[in-house]
C-alpha positions in Angstrom: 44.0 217.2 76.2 46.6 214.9 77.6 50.0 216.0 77.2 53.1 214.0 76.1 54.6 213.1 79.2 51.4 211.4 80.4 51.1 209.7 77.1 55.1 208.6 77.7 54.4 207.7 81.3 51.2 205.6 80.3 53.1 203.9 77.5 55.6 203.3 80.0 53.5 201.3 82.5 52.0 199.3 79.8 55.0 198.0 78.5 56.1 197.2 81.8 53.2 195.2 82.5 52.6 193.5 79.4 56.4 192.4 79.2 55.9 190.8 82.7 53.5 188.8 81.5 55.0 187.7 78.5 57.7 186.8 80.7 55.6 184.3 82.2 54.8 182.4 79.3 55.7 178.8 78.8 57.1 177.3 75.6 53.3 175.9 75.3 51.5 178.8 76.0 53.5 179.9 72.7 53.3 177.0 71.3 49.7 177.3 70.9 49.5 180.9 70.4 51.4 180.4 67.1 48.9 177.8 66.2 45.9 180.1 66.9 47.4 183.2 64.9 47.8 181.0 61.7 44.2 179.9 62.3 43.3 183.4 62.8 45.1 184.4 59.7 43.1 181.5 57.6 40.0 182.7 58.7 40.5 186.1 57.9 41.1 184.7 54.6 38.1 182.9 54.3 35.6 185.6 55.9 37.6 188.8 54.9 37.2 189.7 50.9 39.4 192.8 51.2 41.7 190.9 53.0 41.8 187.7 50.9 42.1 190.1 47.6 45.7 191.7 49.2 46.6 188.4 50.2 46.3 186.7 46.5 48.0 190.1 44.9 50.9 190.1 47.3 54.1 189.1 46.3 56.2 190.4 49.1 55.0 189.7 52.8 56.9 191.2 55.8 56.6 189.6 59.5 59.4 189.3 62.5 61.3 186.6 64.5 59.7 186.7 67.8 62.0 187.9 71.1 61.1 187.5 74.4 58.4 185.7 74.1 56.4 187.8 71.7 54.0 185.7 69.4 55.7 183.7 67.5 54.9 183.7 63.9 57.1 181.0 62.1 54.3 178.6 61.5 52.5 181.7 60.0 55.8 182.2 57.7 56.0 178.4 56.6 52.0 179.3 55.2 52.7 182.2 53.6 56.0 180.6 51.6 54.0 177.5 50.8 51.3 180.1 49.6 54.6 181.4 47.0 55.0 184.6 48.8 58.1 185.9 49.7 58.5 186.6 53.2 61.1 189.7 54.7 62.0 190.4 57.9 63.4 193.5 59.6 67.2 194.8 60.1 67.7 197.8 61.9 70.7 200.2 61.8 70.9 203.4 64.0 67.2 204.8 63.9 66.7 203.1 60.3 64.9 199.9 59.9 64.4 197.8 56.2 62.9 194.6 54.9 64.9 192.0 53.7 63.4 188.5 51.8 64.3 185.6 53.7 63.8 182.0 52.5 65.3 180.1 55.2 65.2 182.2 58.9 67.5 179.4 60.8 70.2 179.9 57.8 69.7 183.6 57.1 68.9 185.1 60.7 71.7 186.4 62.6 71.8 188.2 65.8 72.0 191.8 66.0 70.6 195.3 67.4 68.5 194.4 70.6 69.8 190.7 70.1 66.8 190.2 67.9 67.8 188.0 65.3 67.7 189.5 61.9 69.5 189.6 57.9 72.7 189.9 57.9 74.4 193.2 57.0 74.7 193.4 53.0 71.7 191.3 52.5 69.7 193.7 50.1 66.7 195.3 51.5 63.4 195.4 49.5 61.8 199.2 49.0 58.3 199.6 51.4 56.1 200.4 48.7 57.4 197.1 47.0 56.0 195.3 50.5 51.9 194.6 50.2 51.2 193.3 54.0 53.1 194.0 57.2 52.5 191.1 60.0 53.9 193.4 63.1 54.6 193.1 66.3 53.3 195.5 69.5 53.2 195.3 73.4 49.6 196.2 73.1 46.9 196.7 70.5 43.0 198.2 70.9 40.3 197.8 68.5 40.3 200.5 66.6 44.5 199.4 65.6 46.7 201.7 67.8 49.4 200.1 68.7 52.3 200.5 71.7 55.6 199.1 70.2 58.7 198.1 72.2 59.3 202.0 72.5 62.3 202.6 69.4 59.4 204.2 67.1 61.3 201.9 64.4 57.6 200.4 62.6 56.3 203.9 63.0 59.1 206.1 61.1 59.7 202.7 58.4 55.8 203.2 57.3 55.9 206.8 57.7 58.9 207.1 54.7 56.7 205.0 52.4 54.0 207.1 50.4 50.4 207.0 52.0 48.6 205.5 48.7 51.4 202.8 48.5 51.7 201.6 52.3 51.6 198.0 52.9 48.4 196.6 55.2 49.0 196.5 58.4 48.2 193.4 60.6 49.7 193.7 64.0 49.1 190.5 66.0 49.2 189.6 69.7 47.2 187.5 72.5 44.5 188.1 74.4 46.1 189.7 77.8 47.7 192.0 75.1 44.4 193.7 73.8 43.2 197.1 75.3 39.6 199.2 75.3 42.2 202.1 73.9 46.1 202.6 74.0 47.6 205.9 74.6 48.8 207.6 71.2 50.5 210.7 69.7 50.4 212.0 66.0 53.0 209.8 65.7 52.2 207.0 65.9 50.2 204.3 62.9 47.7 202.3 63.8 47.3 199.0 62.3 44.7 198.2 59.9 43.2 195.0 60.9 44.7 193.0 64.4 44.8 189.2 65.1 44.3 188.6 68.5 44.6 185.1 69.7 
């Protein structure tokens, strides 16, 4: 059985790794990248029924504003507004993190914890089982959906407060050099339910 400071010490290293090569990323490696995941998003559409059901149901659509050169996902955010879903993005405070709908992310995004830019304080935040799909970000992914976030735990105890038969779907996206065989995990931590690897 591996203990928890191996699995710590593992996450660890992959972060570190993966955030170095993020780091070398150009504006049109992104560029691209951001193209490829709203391909990737349309064609789960097309060849996903399960997928393409949630999609026409949802009303309330949650994604991120990139940092550090993490996948973008604006051009992904234009479809899904042009589709007439909302879209929401996450504020955190202290441990505590909450969706907020926003229509217009260079108007409404302002920086804040992490400098990540997010909703202003006071905006008000949307409840999670009112959220149908969760577009979220990771350091690394594997196949079977585990996921290695930045390290705050902040997707993991946000889903973990909603009630299991009314959790959103959850699509975590990232590029190639980002996928794994298998990331290390605790009981802690939610595996997505479908990735988009570009």
């Amino acid at each position: 059985m591996i203990g928890q400071d191996d699995i710590f010490y593992k996450k660890t290293r992959i972060r570190a790794q993966i955030r170095e090569q993020r780091r070398l990323l150009s504006p049109e490696d992104l560029s691209r990248a951001q193209s490829e995941l709203l391909t990737a998003f349309k064609d789960a559409l097309k060849d996903d029924a399960y997928f393409k059901s949630v999609f026409t149901g949802a009303r309330n659509i949650a994604l991120y504003e990139s940092a550090r050169n993490e996948l973008p996902c604006d051009a992904l955010a234009d479809y899904i507004r042009k589709e007439g879903k909302s879209t929401l993005y996450p504020r955190t405070s202290g441990k505590d993190m909450e969706f907020c709908i926003i229509t217009d992310p260079a108007k409404e995004l302002f920086p804040g914890n992490f400098g990540i830019l997010e909703p202003r304080p006071g905006m008000p935040s949307v409840k999670g089982e009112d959220i149908d799909i969760v577009i979220m970000p990771g350091i690394a992914f594997d196949e079977d959906g585990g996921r290695v976030g930045q390290g705050g735990g902040f997707y993991d105890r946000w889903i973990s407060s909603i009630p299991e038969d009314k959790r959103p779907l959850l699509i975590g996206v990232c590029m190639s050099f980002q996928m794994m065989t298998k990331v290390p995990s605790n009981s802690s931590d939610i595996p997505a339910d479908v990735v988009l690897c570009v």
